[in-house]
C-alpha positions as CSV (number, residue, x, y, z in Angstrom):
1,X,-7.7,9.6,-23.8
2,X,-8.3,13.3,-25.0
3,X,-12.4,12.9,-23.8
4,X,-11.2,11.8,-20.5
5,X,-7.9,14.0,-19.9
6,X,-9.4,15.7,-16.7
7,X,-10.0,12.1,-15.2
8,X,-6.0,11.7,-16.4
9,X,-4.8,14.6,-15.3
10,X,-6.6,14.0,-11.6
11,X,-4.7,10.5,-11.5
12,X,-1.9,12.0,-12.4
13,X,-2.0,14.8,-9.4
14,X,-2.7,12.1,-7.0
15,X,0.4,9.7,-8.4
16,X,2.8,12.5,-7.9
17,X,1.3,13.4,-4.5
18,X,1.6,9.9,-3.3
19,X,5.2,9.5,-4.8
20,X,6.4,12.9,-3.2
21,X,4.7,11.6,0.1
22,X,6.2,8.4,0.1
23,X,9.6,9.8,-0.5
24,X,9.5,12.2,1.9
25,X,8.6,9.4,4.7
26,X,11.4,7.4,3.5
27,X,13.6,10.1,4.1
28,X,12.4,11.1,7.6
29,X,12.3,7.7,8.7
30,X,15.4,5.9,7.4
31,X,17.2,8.9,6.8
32,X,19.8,10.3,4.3
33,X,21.5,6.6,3.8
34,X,18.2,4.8,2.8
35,X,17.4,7.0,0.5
36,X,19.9,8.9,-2.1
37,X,19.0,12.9,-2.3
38,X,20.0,12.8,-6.3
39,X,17.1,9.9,-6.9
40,X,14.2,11.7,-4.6
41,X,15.0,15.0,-7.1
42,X,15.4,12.9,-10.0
43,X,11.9,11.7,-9.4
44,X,11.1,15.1,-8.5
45,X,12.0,16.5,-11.5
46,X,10.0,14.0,-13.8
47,X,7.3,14.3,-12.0
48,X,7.4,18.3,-12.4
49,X,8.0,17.3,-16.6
50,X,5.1,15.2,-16.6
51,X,2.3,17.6,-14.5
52,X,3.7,20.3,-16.5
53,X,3.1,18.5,-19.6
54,X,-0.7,17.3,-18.7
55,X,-1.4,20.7,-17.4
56,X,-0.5,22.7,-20.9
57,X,-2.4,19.9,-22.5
58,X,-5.6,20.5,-20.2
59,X,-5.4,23.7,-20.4
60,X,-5.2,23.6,-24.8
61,X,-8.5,21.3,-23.8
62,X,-10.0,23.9,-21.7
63,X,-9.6,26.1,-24.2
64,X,-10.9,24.4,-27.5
65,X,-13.8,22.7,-25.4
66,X,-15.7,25.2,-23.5
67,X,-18.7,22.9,-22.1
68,X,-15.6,20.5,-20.3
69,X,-14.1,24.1,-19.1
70,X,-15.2,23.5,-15.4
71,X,-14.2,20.7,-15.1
72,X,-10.4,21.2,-16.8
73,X,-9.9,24.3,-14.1
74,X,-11.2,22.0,-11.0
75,X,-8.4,19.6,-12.8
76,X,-5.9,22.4,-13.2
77,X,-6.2,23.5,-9.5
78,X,-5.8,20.4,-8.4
79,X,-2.6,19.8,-10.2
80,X,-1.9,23.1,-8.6
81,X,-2.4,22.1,-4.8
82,X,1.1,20.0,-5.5
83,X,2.7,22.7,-5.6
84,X,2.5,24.1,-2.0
85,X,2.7,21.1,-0.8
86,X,6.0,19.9,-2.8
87,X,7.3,23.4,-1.8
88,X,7.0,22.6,2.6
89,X,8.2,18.9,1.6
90,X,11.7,20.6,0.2
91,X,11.4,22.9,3.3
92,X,11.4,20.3,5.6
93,X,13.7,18.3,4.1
94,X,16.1,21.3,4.3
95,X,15.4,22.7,7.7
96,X,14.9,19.6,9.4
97,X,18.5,18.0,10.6
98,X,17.4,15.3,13.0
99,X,15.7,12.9,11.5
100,X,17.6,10.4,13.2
101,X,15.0,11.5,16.5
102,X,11.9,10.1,14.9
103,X,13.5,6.4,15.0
């Protein structure tokens, strides 16, 4: 797994994106009775344990394998990107009262 953990860390990114995306669209479509707040952050927050996690382990990688080192900060970045987008998810989910209109 260590030779590859660039390739991991991409799926990885691309779970958590998915995840976040799908919870999010559950919420906006069924609304706050579907879908329990405390189980969207509680997926949230593991996902935030495991990225975090990959990401110190790519970046000890990065470090004690300089020829993968381009490819481990493309990885990194990508990991990244989540962030911004996790942060408008919460924003909408906080700022956006009727959800109800979209059904």
């Amino acid at each position: 797994m260590l030779n590859n953990i660039h390739e991991f860390g991409q799926a990885i990114a691309l779970i958590s994106f998915v995840i976040g995306t799908s919870l999010l669209s559950l919420y906006l479509y069924f609304g706050e009775g579907f879908l329990a707040i405390e189980f969207a952050f509680a997926c949230i927050l593991i996902m935030v344990i495991v990225n975090l996690i990959i990401f110190i382990m790519l970046i000890g990688y990065g470090i004690f394998n300089p020829s993968q080192r381009i490819q481990v900060i493309k990885t990194c970045f990508m990991m990244l990107l989540n962030i911004p987008i996790a942060i408008l998810y919460m924003y909408m989910i906080i700022t956006f009262p009727y959800y109800n209109i979209l059904i």
